[in-house]
PDB file of the backbone (N, CA, C, O) and the ligand in Angstrom, with CONECT records:
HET     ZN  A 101       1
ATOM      1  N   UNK A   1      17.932   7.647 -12.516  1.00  0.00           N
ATOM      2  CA  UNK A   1      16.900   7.731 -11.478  1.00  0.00           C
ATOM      3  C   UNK A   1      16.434   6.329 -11.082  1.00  0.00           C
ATOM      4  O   UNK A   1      16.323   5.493 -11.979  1.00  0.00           O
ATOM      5  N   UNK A   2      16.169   6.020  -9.897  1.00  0.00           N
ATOM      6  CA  UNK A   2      16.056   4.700  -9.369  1.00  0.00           C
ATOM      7  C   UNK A   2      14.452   4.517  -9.470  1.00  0.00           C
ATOM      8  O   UNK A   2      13.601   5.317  -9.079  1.00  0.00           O
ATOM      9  N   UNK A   3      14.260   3.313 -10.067  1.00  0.00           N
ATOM     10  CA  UNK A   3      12.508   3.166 -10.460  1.00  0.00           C
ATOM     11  C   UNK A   3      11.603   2.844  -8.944  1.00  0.00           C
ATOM     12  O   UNK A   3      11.882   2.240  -7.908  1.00  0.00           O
ATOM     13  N   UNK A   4      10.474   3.544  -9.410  1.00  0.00           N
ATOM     14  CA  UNK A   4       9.857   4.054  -8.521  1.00  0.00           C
ATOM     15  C   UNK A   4       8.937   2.620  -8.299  1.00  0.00           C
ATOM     16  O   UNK A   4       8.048   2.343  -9.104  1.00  0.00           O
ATOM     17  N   UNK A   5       9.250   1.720  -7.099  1.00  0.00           N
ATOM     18  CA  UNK A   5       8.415   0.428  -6.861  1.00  0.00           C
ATOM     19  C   UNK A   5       7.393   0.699  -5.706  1.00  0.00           C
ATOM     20  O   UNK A   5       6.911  -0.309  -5.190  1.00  0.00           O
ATOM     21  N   UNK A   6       7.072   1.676  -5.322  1.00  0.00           N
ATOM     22  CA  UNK A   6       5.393   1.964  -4.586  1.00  0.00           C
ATOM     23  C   UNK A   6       4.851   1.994  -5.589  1.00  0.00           C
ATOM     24  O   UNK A   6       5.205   2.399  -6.696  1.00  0.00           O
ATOM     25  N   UNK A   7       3.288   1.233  -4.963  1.00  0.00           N
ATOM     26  CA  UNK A   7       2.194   1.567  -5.662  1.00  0.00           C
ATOM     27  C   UNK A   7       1.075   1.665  -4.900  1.00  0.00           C
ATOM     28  O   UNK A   7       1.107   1.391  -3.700  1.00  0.00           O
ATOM     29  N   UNK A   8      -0.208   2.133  -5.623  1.00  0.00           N
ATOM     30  CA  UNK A   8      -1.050   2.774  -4.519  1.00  0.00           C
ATOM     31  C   UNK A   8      -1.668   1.371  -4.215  1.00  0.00           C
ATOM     32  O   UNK A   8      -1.566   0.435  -5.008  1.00  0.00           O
ATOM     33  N   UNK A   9      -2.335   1.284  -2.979  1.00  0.00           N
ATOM     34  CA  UNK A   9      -3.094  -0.121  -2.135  1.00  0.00           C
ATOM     35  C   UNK A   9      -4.296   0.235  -2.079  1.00  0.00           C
ATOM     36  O   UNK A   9      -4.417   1.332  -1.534  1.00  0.00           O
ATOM     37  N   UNK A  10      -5.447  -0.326  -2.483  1.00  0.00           N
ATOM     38  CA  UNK A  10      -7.011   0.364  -2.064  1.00  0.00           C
ATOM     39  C   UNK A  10      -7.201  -0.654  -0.717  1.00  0.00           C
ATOM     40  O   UNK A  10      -6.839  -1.814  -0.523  1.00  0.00           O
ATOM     41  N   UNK A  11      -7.935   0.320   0.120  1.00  0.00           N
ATOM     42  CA  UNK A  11      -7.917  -0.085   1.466  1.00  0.00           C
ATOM     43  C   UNK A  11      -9.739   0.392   1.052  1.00  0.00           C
ATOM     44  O   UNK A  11     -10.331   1.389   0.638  1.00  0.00           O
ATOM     45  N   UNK A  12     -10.187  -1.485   1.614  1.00  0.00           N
ATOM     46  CA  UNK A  12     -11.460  -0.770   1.505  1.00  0.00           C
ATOM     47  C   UNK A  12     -12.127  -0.894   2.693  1.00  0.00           C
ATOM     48  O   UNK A  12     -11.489  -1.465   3.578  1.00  0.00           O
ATOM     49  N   UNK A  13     -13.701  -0.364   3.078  1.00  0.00           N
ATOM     50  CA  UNK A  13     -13.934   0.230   4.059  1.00  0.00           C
ATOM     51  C   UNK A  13     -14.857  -1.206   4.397  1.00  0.00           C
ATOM     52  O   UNK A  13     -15.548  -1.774   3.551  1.00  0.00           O
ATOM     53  N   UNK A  14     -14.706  -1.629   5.768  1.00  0.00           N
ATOM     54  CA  UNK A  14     -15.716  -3.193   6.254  1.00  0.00           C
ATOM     55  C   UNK A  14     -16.948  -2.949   6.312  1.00  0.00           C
ATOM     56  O   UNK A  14     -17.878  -3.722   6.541  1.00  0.00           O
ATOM     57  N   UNK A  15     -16.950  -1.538   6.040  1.00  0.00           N
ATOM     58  CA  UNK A  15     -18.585  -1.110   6.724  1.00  0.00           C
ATOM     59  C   UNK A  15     -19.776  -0.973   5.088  1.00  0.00           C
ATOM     60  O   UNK A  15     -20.754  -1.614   4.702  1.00  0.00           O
ATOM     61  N   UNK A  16     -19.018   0.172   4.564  1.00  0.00           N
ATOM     62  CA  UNK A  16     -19.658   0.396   2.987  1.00  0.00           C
ATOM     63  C   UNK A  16     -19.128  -0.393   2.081  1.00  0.00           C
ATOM     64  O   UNK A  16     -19.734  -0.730   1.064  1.00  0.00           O
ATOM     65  N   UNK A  17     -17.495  -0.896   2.480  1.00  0.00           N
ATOM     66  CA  UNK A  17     -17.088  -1.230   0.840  1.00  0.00           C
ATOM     67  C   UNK A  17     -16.509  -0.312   0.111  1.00  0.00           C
ATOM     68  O   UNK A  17     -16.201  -0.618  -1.040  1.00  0.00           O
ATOM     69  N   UNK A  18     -16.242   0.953   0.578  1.00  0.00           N
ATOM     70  CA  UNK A  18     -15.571   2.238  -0.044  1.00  0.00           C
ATOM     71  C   UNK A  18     -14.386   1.909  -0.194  1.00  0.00           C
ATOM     72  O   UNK A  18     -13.754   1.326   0.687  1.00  0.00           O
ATOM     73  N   UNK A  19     -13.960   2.193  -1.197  1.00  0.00           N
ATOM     74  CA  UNK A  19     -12.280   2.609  -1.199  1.00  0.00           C
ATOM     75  C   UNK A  19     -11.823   3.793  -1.033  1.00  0.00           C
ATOM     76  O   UNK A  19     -10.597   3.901  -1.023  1.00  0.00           O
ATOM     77  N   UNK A  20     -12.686   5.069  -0.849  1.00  0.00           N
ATOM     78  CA  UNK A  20     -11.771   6.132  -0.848  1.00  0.00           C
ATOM     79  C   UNK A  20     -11.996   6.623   0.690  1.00  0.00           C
ATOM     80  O   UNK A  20     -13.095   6.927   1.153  1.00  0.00           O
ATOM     81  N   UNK A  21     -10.594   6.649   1.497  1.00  0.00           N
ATOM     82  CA  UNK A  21     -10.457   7.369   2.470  1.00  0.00           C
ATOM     83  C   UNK A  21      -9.867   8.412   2.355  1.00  0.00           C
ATOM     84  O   UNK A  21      -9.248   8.664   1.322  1.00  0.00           O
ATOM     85  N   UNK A  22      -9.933   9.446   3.616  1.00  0.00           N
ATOM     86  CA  UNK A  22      -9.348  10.686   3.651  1.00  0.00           C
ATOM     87  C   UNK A  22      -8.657  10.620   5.092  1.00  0.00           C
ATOM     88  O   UNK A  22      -9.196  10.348   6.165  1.00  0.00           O
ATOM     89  N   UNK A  23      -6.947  11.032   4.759  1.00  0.00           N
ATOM     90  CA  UNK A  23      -6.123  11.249   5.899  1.00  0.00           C
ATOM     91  C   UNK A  23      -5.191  11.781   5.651  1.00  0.00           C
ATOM     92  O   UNK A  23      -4.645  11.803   4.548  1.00  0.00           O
ATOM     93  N   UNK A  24      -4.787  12.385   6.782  1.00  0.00           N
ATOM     94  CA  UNK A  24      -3.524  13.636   6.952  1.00  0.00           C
ATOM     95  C   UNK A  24      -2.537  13.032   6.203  1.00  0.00           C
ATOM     96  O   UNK A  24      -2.423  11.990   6.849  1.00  0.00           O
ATOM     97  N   UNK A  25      -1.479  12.911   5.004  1.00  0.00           N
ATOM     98  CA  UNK A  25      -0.410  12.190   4.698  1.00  0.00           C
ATOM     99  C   UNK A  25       0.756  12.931   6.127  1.00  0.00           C
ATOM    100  O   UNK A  25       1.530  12.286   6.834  1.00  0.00           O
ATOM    101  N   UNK A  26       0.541  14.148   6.152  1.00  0.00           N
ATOM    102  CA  UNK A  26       1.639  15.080   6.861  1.00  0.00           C
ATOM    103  C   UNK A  26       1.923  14.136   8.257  1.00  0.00           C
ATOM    104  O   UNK A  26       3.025  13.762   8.659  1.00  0.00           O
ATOM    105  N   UNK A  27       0.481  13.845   8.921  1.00  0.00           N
ATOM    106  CA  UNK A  27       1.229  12.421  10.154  1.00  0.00           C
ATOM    107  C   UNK A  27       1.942  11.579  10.110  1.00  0.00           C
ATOM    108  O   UNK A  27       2.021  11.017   9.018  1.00  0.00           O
ATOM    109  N   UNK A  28       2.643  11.164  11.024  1.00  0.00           N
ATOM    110  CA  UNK A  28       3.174   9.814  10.832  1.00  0.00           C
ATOM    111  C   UNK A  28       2.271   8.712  10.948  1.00  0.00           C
ATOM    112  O   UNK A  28       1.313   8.936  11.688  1.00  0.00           O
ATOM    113  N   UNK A  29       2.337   7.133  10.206  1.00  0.00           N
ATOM    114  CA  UNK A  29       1.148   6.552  10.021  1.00  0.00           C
ATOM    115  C   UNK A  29       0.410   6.145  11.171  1.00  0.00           C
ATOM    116  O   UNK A  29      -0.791   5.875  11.132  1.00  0.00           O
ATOM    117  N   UNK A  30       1.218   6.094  12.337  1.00  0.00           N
ATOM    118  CA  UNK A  30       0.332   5.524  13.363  1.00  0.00           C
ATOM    119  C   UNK A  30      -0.296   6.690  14.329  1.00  0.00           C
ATOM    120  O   UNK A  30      -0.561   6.614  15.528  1.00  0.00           O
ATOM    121  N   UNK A  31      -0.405   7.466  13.694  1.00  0.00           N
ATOM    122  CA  UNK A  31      -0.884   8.887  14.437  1.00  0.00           C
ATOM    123  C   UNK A  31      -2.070   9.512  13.227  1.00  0.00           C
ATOM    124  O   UNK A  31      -2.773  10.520  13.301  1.00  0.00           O
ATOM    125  N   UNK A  32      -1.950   8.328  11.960  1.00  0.00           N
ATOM    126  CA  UNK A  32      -3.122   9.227  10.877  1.00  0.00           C
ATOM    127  C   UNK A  32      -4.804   8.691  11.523  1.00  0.00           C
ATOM    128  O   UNK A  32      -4.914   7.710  12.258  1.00  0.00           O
ATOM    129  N   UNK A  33      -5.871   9.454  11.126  1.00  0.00           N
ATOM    130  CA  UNK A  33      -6.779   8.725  11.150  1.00  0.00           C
ATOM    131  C   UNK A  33      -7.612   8.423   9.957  1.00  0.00           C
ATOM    132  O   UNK A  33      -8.168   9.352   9.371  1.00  0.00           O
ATOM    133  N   UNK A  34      -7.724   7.363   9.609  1.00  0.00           N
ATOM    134  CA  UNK A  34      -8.412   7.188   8.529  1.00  0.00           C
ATOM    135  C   UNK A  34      -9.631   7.419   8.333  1.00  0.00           C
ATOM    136  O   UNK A  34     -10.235   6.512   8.905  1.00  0.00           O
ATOM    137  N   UNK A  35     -10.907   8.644   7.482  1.00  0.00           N
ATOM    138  CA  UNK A  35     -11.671   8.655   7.536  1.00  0.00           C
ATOM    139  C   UNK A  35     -12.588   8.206   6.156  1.00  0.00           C
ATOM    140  O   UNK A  35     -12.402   8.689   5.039  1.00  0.00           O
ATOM    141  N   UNK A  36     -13.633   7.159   6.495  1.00  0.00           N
ATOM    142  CA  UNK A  36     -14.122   6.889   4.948  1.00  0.00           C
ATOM    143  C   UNK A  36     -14.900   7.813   4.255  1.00  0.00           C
ATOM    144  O   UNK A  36     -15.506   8.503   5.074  1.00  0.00           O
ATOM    145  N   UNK A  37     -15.156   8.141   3.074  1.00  0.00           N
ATOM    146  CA  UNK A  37     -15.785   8.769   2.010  1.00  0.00           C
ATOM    147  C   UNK A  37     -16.842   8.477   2.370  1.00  0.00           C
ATOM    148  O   UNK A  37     -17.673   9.336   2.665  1.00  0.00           O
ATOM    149  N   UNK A  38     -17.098   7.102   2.443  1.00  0.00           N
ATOM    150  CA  UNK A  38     -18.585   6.615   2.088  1.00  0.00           C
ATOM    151  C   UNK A  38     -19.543   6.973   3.448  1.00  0.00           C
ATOM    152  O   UNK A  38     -20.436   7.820   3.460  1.00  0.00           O
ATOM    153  N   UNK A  39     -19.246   6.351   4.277  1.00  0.00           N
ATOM    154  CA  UNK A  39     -19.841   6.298   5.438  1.00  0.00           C
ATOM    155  C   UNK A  39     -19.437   7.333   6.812  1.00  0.00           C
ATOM    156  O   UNK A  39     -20.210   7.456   7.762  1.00  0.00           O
ATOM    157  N   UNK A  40     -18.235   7.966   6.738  1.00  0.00           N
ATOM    158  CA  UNK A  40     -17.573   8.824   7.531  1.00  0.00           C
ATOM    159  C   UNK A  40     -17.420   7.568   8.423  1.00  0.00           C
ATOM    160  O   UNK A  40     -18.104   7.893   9.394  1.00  0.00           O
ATOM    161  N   UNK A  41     -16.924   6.296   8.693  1.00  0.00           N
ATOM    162  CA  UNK A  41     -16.762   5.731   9.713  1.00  0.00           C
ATOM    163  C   UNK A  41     -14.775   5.825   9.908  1.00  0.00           C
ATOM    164  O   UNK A  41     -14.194   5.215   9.011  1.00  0.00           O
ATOM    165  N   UNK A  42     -14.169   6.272  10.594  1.00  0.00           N
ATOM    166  CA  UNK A  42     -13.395   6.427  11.336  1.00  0.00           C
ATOM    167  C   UNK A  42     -12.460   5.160  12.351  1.00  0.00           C
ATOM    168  O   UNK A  42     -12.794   4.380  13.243  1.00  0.00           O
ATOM    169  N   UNK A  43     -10.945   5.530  11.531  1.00  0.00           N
ATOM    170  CA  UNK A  43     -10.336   3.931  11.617  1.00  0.00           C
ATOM    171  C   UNK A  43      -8.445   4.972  12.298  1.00  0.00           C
ATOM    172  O   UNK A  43      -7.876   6.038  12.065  1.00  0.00           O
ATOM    173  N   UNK A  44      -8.289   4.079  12.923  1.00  0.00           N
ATOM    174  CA  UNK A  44      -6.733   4.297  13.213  1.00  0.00           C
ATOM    175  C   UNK A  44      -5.911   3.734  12.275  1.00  0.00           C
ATOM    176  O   UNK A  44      -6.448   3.206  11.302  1.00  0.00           O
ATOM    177  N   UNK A  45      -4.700   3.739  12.370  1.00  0.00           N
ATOM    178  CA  UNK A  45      -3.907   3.159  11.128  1.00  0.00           C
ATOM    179  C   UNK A  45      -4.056   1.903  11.503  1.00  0.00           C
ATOM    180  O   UNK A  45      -4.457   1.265  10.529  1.00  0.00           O
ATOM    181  N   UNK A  46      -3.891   1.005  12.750  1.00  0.00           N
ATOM    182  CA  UNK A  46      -3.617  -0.153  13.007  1.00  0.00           C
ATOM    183  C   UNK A  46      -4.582  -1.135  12.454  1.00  0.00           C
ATOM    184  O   UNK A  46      -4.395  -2.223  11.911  1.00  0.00           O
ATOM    185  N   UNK A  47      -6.127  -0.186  12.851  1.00  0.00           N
ATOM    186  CA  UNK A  47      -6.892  -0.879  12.285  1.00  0.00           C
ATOM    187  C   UNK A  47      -7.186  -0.965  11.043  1.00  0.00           C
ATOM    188  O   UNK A  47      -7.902  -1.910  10.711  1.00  0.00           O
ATOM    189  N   UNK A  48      -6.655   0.125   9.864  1.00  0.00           N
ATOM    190  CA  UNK A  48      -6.853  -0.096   8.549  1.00  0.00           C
ATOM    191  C   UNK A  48      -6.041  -1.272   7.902  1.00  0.00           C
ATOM    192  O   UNK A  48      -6.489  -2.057   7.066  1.00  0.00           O
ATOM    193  N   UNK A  49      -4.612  -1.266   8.489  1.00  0.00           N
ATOM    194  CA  UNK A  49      -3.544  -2.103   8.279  1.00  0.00           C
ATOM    195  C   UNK A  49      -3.958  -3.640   8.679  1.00  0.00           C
ATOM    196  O   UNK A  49      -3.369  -4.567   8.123  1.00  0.00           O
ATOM    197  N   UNK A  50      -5.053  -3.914   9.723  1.00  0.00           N
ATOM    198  CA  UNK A  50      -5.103  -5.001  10.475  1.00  0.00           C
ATOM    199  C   UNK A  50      -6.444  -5.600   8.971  1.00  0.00           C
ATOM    200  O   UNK A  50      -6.472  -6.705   8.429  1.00  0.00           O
ATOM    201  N   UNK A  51      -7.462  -4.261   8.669  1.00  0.00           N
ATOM    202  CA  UNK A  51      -8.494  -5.419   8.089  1.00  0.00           C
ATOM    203  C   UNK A  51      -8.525  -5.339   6.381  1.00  0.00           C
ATOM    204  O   UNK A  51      -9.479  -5.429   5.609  1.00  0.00           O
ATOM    205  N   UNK A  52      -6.603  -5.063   6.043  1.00  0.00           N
ATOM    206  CA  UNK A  52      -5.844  -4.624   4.719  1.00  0.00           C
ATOM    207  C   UNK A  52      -4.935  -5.392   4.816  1.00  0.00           C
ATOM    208  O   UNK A  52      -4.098  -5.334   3.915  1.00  0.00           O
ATOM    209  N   UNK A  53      -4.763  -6.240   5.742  1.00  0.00           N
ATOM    210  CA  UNK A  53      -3.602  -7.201   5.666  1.00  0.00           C
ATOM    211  C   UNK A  53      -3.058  -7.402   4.248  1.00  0.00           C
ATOM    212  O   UNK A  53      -2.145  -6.912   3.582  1.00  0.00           O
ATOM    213  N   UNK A  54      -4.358  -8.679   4.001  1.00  0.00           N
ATOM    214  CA  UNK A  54      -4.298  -9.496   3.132  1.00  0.00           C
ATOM    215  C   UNK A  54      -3.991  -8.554   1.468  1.00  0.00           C
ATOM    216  O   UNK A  54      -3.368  -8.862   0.452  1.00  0.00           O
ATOM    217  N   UNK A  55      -4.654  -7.526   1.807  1.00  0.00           N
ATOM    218  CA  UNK A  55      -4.625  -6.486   0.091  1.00  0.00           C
ATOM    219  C   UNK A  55      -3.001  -6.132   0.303  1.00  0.00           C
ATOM    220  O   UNK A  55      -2.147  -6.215  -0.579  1.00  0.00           O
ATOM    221  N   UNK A  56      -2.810  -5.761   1.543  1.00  0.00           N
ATOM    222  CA  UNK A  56      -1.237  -5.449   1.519  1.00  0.00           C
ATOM    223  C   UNK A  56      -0.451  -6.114   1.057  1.00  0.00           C
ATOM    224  O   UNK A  56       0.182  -5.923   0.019  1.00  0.00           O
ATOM    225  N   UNK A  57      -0.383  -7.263   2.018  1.00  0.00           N
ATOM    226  CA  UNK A  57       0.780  -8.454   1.847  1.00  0.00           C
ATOM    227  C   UNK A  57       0.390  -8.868   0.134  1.00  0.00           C
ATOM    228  O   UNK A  57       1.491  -9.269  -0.245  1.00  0.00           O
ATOM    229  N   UNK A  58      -0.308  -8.956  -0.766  1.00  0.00           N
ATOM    230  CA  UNK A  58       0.178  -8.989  -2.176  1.00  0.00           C
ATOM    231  C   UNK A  58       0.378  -7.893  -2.513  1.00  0.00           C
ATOM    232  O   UNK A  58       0.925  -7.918  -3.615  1.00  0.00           O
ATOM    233  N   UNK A  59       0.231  -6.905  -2.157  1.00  0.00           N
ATOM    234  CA  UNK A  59       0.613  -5.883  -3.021  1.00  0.00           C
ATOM    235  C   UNK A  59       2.414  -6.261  -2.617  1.00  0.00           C
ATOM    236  O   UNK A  59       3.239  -6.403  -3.520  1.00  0.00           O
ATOM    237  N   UNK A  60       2.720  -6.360  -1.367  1.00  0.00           N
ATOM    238  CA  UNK A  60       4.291  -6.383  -1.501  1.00  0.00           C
ATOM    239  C   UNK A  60       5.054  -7.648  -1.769  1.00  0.00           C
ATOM    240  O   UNK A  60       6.266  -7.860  -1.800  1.00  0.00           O
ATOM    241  N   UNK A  61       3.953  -8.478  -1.963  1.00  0.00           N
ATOM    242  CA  UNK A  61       4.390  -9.688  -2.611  1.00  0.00           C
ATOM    243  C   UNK A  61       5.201  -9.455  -4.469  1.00  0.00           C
ATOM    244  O   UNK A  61       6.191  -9.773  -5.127  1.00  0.00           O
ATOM    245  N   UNK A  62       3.745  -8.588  -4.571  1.00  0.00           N
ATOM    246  CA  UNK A  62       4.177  -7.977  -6.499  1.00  0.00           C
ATOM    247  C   UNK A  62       5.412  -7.235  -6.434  1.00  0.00           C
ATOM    248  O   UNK A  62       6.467  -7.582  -6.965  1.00  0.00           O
ATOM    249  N   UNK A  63       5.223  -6.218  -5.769  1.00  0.00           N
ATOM    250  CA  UNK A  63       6.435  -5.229  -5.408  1.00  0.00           C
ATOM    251  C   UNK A  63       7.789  -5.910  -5.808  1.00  0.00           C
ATOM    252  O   UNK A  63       8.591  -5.566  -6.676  1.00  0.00           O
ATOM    253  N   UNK A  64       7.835  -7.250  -4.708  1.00  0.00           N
ATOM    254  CA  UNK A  64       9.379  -7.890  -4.402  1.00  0.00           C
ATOM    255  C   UNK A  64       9.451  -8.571  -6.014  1.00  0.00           C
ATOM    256  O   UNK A  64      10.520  -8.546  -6.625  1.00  0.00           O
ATOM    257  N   UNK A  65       8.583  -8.992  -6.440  1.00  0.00           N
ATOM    258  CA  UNK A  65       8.350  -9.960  -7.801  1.00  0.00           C
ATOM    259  C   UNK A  65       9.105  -8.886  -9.155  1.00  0.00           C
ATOM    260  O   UNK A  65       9.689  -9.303 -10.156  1.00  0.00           O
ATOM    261  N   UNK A  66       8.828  -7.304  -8.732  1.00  0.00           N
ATOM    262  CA  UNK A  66       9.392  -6.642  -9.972  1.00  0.00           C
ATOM    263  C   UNK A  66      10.442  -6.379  -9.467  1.00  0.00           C
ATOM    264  O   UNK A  66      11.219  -6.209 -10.406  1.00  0.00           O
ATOM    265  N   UNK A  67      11.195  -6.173  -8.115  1.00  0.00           N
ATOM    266  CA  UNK A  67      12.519  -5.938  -7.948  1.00  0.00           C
ATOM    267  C   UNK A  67      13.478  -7.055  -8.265  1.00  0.00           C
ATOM    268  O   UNK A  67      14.676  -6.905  -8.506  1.00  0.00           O
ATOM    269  N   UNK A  68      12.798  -8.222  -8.237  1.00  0.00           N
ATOM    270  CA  UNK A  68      13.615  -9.181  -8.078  1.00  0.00           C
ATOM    271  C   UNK A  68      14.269  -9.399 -10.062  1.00  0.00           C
ATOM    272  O   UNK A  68      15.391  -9.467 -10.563  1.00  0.00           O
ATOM    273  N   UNK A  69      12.950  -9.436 -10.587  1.00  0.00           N
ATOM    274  CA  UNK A  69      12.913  -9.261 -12.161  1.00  0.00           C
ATOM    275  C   UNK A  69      13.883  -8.310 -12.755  1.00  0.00           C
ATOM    276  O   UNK A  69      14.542  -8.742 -13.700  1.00  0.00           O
ATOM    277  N   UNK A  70      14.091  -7.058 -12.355  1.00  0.00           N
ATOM    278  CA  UNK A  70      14.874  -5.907 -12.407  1.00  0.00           C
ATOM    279  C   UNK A  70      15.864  -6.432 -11.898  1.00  0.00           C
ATOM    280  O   UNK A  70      16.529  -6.926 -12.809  1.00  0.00           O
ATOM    281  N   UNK A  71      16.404  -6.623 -10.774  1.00  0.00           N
ATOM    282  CA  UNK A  71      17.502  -7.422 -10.329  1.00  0.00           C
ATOM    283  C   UNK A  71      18.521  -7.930 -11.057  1.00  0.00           C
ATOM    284  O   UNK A  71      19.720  -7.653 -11.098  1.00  0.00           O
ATOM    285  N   UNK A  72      17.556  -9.065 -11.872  1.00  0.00           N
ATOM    286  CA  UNK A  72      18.393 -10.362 -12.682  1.00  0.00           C
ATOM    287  C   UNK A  72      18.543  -9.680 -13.628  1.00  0.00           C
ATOM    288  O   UNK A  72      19.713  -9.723 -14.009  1.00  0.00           O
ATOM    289  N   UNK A  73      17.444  -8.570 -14.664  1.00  0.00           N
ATOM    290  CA  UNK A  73      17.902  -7.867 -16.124  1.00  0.00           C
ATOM    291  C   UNK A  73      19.667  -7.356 -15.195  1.00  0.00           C
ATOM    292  O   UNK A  73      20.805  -7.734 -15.470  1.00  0.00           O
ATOM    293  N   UNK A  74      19.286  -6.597 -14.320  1.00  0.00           N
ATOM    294  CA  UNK A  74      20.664  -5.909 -14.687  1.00  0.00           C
ATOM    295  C   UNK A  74      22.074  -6.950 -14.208  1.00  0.00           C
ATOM    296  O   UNK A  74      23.212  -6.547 -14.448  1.00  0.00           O
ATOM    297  N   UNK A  75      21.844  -8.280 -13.530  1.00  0.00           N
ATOM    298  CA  UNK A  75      22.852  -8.785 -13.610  1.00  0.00           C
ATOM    299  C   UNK A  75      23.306  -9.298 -14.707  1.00  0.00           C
ATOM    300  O   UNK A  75      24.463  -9.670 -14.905  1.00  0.00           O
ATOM    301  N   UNK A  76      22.341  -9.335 -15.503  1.00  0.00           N
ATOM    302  CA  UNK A  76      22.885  -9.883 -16.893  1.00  0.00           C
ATOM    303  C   UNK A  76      23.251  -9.396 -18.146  1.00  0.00           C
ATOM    304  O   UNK A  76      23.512  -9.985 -19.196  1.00  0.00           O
ATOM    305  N   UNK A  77      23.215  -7.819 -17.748  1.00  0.00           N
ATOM    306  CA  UNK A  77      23.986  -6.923 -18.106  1.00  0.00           C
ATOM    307  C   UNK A  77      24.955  -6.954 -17.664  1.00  0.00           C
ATOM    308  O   UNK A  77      25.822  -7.332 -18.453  1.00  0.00           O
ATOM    309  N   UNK A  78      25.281  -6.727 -16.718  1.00  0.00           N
ATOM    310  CA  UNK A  78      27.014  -7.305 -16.342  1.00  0.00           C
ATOM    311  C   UNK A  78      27.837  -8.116 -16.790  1.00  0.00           C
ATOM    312  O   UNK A  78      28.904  -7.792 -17.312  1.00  0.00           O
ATOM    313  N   UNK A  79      27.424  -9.282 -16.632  1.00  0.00           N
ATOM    314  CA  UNK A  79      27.594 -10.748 -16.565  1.00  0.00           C
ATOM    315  C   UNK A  79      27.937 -10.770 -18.413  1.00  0.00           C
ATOM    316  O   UNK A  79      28.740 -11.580 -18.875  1.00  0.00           O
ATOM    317  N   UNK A  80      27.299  -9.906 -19.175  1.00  0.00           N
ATOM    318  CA  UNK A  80      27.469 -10.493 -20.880  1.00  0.00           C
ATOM    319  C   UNK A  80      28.521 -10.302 -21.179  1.00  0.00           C
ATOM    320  O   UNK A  80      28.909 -10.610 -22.305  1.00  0.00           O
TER     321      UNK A  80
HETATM  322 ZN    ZN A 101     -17.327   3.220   4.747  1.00  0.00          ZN2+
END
């Protein structure tokens, strides 16, 4: 089974500071709407993605960091 490299991203809210939103997974992402827990304030994907940049881009910074790690173990399984 091929290891599972998603992980969850907390997207938090500009307004409260919440992390927990509620949205359709069943949409496609640019059709979800993001609604917050805390405050009910109401976000499109673009805009969750736009003020999550920065939480994103490391999260897939880490992501690439364990594929790459995994990578080299198994070339060097080969390679012995
Ligand atoms: Zn909020």
């Amino acid at each position: 089974m091929e290891k599972d490299y998603s992980r969850s991203i907390s997207l938090i809210c500009p307004t409260c500071a919440s992390a927990e939103f509620e949205f359709d997974l069943e949409l496609p992402d640019d059709q979800r709407t993001y609604s917050c827990a805390g405050c009910k304030s109401k976000f499109n994907h673009q805009e969750i993605m736009d003020m999550n940049s920065e939480t994103i881009s490391r999260a897939i910074d880490e992501a690439k960091e364990d594929i790459l790690v995994d990578i080299t173990k198994k070339f060097r399984k080969i390679f012995k």
